[in-house]
PDB file as gemmi writes it, atoms N, CA and C in Angstrom:
CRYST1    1.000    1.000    1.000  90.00  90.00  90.00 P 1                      
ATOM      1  N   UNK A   1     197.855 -15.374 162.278  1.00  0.00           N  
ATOM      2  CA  UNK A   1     198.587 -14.204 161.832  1.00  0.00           C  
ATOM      3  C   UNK A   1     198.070 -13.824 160.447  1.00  0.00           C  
ATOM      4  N   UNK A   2     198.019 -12.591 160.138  1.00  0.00           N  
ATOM      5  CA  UNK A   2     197.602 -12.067 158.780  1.00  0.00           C  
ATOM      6  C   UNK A   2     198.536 -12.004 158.042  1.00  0.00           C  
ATOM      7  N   UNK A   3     197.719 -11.847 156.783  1.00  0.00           N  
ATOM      8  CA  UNK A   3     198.993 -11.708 155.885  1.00  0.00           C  
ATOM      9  C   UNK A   3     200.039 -10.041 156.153  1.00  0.00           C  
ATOM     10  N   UNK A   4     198.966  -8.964 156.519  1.00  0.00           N  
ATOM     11  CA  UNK A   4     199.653  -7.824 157.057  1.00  0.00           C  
ATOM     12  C   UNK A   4     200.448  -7.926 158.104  1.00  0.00           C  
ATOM     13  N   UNK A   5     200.112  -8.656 159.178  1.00  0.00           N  
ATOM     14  CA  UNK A   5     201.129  -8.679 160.235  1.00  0.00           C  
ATOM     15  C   UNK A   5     202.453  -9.880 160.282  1.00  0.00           C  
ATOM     16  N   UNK A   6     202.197 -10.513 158.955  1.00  0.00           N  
ATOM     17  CA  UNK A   6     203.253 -11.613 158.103  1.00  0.00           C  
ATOM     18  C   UNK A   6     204.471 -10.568 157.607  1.00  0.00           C  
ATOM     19  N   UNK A   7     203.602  -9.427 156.799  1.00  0.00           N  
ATOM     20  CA  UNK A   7     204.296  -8.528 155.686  1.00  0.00           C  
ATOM     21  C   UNK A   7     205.324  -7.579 156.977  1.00  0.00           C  
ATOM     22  N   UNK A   8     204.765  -7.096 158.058  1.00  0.00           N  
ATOM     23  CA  UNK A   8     205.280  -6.455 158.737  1.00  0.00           C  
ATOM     24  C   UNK A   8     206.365  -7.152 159.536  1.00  0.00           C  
ATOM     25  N   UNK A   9     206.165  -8.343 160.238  1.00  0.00           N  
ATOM     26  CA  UNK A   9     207.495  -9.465 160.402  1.00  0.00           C  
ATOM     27  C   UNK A   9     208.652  -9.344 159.469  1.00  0.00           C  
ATOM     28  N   UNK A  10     207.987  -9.626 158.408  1.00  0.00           N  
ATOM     29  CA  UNK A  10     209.042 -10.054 157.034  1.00  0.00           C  
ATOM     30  C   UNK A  10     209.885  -8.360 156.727  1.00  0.00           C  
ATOM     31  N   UNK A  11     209.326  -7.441 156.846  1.00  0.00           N  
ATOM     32  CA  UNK A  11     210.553  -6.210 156.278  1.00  0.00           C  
ATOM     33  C   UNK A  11     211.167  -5.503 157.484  1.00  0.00           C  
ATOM     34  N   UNK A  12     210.598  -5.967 158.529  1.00  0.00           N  
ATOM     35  CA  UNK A  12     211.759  -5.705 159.355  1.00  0.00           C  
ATOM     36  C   UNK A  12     212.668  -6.942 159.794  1.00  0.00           C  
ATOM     37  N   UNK A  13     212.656  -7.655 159.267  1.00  0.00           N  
ATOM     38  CA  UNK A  13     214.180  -9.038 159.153  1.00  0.00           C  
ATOM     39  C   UNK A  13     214.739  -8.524 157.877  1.00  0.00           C  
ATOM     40  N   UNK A  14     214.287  -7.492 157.051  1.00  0.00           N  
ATOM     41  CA  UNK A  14     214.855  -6.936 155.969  1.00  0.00           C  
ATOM     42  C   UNK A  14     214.926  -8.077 154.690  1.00  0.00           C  
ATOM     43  N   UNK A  15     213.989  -8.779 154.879  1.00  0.00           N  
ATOM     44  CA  UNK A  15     213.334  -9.966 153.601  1.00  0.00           C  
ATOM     45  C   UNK A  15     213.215  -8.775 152.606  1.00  0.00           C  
ATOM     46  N   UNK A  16     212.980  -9.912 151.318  1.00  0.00           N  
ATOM     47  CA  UNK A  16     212.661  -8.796 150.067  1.00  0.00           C  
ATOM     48  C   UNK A  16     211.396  -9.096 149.822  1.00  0.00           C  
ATOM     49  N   UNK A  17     210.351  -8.046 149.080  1.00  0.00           N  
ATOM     50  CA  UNK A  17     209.050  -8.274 149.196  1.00  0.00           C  
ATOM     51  C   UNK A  17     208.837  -9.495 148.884  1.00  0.00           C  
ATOM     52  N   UNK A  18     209.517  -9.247 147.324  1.00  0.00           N  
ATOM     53  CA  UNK A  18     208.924 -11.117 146.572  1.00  0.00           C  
ATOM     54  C   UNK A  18     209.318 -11.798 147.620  1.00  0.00           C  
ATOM     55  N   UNK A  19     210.125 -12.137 148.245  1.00  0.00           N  
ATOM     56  CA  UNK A  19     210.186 -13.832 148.579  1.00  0.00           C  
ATOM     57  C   UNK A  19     209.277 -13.416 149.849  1.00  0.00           C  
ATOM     58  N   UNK A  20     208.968 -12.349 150.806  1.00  0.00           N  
ATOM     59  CA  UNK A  20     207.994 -12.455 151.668  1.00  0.00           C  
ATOM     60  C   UNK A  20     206.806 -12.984 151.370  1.00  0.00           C  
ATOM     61  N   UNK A  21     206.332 -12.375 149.463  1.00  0.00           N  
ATOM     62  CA  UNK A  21     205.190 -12.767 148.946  1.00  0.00           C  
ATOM     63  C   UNK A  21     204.494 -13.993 148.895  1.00  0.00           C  
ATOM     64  N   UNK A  22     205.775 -14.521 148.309  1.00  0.00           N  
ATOM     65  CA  UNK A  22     206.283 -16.856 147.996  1.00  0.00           C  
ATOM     66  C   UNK A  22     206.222 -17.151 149.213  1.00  0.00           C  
ATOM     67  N   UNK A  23     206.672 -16.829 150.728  1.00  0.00           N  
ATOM     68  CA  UNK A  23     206.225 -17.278 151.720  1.00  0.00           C  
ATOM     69  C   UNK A  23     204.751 -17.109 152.394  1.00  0.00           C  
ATOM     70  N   UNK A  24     204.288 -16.209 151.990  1.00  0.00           N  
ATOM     71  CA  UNK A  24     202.423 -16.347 152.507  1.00  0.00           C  
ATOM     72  C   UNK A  24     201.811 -16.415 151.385  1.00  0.00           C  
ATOM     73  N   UNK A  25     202.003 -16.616 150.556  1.00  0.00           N  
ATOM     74  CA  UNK A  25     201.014 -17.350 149.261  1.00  0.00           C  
ATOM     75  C   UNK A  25     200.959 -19.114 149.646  1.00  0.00           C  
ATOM     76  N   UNK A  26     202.504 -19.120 150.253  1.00  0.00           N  
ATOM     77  CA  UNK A  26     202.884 -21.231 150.700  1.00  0.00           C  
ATOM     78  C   UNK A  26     201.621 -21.395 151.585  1.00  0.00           C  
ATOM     79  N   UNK A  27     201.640 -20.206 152.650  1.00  0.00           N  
ATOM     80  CA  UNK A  27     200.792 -20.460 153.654  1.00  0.00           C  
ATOM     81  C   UNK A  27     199.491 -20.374 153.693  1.00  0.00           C  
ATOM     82  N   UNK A  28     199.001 -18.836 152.865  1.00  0.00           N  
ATOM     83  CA  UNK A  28     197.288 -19.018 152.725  1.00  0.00           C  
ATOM     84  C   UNK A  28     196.582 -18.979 151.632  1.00  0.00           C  
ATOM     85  N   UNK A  29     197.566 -19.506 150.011  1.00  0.00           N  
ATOM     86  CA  UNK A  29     197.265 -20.289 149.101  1.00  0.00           C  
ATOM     87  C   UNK A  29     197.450 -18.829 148.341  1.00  0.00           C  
ATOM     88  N   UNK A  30     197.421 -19.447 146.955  1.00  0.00           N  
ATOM     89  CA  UNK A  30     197.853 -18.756 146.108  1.00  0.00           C  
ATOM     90  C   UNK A  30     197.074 -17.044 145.747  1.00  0.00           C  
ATOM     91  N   UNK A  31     195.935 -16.916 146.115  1.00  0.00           N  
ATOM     92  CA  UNK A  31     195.678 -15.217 145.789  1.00  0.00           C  
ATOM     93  C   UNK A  31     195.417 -14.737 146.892  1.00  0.00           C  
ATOM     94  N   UNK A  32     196.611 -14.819 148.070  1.00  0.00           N  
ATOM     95  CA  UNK A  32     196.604 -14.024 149.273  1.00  0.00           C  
ATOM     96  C   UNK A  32     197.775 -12.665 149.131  1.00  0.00           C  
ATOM     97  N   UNK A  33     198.656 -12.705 148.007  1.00  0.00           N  
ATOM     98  CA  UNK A  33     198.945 -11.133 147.744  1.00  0.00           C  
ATOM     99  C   UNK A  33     199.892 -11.614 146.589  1.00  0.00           C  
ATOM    100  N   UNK A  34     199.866 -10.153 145.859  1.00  0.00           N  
ATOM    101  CA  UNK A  34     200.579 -10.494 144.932  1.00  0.00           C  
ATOM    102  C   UNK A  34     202.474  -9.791 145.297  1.00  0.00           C  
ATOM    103  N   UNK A  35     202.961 -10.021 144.376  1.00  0.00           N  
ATOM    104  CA  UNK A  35     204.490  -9.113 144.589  1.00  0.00           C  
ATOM    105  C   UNK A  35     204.140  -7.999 143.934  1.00  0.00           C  
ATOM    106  N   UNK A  36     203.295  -6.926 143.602  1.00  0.00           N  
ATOM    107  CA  UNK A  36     203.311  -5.979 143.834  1.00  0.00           C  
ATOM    108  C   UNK A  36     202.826  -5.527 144.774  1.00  0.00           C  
ATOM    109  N   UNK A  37     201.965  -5.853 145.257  1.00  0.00           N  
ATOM    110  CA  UNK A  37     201.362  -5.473 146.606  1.00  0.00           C  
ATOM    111  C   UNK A  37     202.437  -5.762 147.980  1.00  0.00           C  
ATOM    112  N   UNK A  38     202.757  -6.844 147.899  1.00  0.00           N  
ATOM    113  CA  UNK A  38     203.756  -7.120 149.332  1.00  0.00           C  
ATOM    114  C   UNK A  38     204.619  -5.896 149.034  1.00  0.00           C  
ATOM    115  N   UNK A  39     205.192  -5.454 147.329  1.00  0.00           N  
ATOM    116  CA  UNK A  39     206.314  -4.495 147.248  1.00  0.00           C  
ATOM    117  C   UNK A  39     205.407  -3.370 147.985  1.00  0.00           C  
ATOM    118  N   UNK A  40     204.354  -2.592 147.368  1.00  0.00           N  
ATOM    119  CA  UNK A  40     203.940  -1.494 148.334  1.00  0.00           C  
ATOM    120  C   UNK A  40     204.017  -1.436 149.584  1.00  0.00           C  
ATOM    121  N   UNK A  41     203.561  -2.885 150.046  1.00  0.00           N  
ATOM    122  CA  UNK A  41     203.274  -2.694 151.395  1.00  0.00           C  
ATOM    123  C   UNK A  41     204.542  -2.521 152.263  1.00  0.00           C  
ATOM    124  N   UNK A  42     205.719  -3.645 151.641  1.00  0.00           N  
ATOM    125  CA  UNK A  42     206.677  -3.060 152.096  1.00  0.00           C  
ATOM    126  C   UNK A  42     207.582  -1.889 152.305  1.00  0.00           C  
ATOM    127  N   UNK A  43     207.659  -1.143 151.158  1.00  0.00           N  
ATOM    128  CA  UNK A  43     208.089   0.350 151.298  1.00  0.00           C  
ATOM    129  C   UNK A  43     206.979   1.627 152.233  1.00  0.00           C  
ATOM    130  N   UNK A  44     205.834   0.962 152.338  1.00  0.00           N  
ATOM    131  CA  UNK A  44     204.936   1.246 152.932  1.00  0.00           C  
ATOM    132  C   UNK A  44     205.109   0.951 154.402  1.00  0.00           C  
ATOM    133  N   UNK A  45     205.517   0.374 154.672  1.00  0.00           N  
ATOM    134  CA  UNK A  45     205.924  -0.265 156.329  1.00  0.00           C  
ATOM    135  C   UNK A  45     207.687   0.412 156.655  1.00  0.00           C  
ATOM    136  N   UNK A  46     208.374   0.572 155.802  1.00  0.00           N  
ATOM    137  CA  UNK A  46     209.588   0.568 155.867  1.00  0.00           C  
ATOM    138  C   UNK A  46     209.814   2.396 156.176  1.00  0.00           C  
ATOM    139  N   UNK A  47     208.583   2.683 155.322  1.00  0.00           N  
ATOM    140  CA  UNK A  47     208.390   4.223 155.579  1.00  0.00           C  
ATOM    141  C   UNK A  47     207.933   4.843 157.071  1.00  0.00           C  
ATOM    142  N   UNK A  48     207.635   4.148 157.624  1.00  0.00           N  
ATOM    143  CA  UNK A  48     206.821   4.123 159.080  1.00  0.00           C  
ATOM    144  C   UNK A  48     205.326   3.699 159.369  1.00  0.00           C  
ATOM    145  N   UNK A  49     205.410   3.762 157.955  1.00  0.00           N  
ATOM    146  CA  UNK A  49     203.572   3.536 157.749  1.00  0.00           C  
ATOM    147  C   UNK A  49     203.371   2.153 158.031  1.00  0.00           C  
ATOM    148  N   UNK A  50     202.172   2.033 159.369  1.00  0.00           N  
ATOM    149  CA  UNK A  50     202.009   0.545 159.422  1.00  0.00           C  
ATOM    150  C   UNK A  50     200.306   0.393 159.472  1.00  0.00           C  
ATOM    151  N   UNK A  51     199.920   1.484 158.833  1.00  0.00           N  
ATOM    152  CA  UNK A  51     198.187   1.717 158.647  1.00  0.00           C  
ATOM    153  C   UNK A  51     197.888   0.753 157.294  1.00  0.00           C  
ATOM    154  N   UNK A  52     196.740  -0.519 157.656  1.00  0.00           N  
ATOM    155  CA  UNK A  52     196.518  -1.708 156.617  1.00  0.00           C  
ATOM    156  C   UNK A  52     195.271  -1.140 156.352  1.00  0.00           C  
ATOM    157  N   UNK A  53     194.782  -0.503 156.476  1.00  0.00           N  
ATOM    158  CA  UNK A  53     193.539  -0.544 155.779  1.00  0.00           C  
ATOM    159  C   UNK A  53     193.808  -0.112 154.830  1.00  0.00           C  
ATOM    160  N   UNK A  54     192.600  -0.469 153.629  1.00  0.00           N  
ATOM    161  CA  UNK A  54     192.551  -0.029 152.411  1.00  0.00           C  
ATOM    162  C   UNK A  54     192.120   1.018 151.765  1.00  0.00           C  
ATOM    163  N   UNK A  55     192.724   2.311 151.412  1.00  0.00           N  
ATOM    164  CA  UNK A  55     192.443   3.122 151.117  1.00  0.00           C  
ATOM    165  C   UNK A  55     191.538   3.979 149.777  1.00  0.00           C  
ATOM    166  N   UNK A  56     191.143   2.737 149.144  1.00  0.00           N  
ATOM    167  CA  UNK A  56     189.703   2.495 148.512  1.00  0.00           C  
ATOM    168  C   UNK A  56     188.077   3.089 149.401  1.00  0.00           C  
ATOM    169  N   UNK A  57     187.394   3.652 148.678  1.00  0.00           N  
ATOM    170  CA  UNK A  57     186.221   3.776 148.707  1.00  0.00           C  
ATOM    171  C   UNK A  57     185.472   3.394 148.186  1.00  0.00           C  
ATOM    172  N   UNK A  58     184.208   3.120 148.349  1.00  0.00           N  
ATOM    173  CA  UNK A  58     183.359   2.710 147.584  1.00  0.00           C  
ATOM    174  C   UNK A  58     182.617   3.585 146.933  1.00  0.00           C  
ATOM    175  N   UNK A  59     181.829   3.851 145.743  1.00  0.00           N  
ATOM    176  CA  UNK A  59     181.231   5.418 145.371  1.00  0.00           C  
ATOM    177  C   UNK A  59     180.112   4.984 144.431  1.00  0.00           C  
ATOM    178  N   UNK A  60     178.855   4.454 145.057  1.00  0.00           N  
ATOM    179  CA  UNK A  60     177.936   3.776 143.844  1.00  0.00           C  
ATOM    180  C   UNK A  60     177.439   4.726 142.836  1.00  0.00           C  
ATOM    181  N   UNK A  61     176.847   4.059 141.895  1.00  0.00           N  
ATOM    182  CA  UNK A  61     176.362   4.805 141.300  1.00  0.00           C  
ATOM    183  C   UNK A  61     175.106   5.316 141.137  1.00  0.00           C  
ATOM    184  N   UNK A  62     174.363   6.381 140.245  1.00  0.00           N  
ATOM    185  CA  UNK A  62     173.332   7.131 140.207  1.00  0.00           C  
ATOM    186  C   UNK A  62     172.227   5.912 141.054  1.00  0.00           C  
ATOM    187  N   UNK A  63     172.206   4.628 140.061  1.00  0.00           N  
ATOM    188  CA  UNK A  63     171.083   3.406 140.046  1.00  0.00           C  
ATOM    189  C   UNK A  63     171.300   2.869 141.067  1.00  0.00           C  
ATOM    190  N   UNK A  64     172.698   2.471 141.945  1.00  0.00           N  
ATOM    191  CA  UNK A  64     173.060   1.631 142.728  1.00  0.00           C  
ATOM    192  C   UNK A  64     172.336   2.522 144.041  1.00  0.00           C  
ATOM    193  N   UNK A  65     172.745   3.815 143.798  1.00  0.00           N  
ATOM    194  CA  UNK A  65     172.536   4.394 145.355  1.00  0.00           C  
ATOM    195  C   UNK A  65     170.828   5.011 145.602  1.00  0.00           C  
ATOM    196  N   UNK A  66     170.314   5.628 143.953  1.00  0.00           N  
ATOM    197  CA  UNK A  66     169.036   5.368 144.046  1.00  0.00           C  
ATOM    198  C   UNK A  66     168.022   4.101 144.853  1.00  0.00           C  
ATOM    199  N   UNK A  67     168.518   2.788 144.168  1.00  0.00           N  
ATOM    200  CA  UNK A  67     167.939   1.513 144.915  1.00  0.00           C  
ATOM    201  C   UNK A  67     168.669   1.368 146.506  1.00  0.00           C  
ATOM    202  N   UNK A  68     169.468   1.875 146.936  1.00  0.00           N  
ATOM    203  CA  UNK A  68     170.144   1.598 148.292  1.00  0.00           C  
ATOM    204  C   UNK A  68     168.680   3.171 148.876  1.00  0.00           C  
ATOM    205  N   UNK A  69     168.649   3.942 148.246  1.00  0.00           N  
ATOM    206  CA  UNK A  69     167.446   5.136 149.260  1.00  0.00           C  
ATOM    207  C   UNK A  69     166.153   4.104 149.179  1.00  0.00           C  
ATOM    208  N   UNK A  70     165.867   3.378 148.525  1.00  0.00           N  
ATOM    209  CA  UNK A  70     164.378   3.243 148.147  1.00  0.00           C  
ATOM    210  C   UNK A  70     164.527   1.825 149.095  1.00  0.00           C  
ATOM    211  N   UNK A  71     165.349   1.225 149.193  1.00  0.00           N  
ATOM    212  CA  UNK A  71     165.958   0.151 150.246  1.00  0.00           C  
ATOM    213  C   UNK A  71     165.554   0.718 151.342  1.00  0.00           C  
ATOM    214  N   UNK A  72     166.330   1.897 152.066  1.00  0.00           N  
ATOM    215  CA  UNK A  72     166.460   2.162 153.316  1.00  0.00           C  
ATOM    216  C   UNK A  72     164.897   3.321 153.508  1.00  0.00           C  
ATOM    217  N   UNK A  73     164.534   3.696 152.738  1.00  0.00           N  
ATOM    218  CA  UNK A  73     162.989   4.139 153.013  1.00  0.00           C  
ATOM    219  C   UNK A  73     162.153   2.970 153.486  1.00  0.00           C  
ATOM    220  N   UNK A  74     162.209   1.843 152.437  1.00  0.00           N  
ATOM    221  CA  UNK A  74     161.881   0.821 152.820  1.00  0.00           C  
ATOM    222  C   UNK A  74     161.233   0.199 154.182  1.00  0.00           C  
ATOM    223  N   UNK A  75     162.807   0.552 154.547  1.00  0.00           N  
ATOM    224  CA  UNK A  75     163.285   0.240 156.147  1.00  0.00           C  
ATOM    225  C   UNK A  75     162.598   0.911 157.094  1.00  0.00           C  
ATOM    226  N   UNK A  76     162.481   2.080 156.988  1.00  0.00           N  
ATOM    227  CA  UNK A  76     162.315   2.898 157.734  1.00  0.00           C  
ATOM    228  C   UNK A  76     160.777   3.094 158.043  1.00  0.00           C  
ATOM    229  N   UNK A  77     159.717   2.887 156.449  1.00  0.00           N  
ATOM    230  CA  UNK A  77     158.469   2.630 156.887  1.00  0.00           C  
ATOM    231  C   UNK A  77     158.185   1.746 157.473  1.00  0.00           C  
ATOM    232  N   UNK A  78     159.330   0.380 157.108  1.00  0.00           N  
ATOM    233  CA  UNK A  78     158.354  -0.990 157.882  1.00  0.00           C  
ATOM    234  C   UNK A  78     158.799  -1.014 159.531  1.00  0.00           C  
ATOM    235  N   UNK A  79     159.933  -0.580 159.711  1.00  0.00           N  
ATOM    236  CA  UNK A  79     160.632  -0.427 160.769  1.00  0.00           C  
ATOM    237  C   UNK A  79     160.846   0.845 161.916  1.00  0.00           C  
ATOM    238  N   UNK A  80     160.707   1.540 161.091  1.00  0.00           N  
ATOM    239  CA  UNK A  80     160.376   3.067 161.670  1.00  0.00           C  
ATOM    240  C   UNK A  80     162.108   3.372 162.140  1.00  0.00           C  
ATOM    241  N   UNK A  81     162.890   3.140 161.947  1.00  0.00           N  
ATOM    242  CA  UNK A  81     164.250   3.894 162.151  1.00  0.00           C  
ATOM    243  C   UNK A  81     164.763   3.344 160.578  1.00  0.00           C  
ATOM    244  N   UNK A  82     166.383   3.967 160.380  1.00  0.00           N  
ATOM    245  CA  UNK A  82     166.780   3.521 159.442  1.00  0.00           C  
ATOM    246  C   UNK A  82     167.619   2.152 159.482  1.00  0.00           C  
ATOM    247  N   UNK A  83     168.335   1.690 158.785  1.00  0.00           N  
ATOM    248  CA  UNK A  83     168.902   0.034 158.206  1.00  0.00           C  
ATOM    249  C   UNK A  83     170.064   0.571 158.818  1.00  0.00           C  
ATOM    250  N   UNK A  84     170.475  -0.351 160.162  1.00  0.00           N  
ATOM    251  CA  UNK A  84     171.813  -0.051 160.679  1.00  0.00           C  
ATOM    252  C   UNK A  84     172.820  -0.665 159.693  1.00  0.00           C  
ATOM    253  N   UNK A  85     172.559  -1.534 158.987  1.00  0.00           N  
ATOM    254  CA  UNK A  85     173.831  -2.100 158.273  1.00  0.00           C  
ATOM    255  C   UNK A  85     173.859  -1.118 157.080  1.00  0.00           C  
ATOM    256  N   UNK A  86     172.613  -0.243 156.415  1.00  0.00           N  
ATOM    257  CA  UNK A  86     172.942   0.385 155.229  1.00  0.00           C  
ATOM    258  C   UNK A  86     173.590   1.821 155.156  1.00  0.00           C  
ATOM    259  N   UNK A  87     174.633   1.908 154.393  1.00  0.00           N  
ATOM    260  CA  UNK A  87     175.385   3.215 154.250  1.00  0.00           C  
ATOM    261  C   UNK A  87     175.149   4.506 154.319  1.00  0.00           C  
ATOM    262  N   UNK A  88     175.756   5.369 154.786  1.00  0.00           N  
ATOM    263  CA  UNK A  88     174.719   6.930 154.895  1.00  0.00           C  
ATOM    264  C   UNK A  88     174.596   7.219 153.518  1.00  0.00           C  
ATOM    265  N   UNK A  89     173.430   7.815 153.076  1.00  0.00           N  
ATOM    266  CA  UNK A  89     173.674   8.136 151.942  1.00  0.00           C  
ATOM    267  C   UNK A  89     172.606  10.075 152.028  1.00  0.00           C  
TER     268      UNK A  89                                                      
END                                                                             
């Protein structure tokens, strides 16, 4: 079981975030969520929302994504298609 589908157990028995938190930190050690996060997630679940992914992006920069083209050119001469694992860019 995940810690998301832990968090989703726990606020519908109407637990409070923190102590949902103190119970899967017991279980998959101490930086598996914090009590602010279980709090989001819970008002977050309680709202109807039961979408876990993380709504973060990633957004490299000028240098990072320069060397990710010169990477996947790379690729593409030695390989002749592009790097299935590398990002569209």
């Amino acid at each position: 079981m995940s810690c998301s589908t832990s968090l989703i157990a726990k606020s519908k028995d109407q637990e409070n975030a923190r102590h949902a938190a103190v119970k899967i930190r017991a279980v998959y050690g101490k930086h598996a969520i914090t009590d602010r996060d279980a709090h989001k997630w819970f008002k977050q679940f309680n709202e109807g929302n039961f979408d876990v992914e993380d709504r973060r992006h990633f957004n490299p920069g000028r240098e990072e994504n320069s060397e990710m083209k010169r990477s996947n050119n790379y690729w593409i001469r030695t390989f002749g298609k592009p790097n299935p694992i590398s990002p569209k860019l």
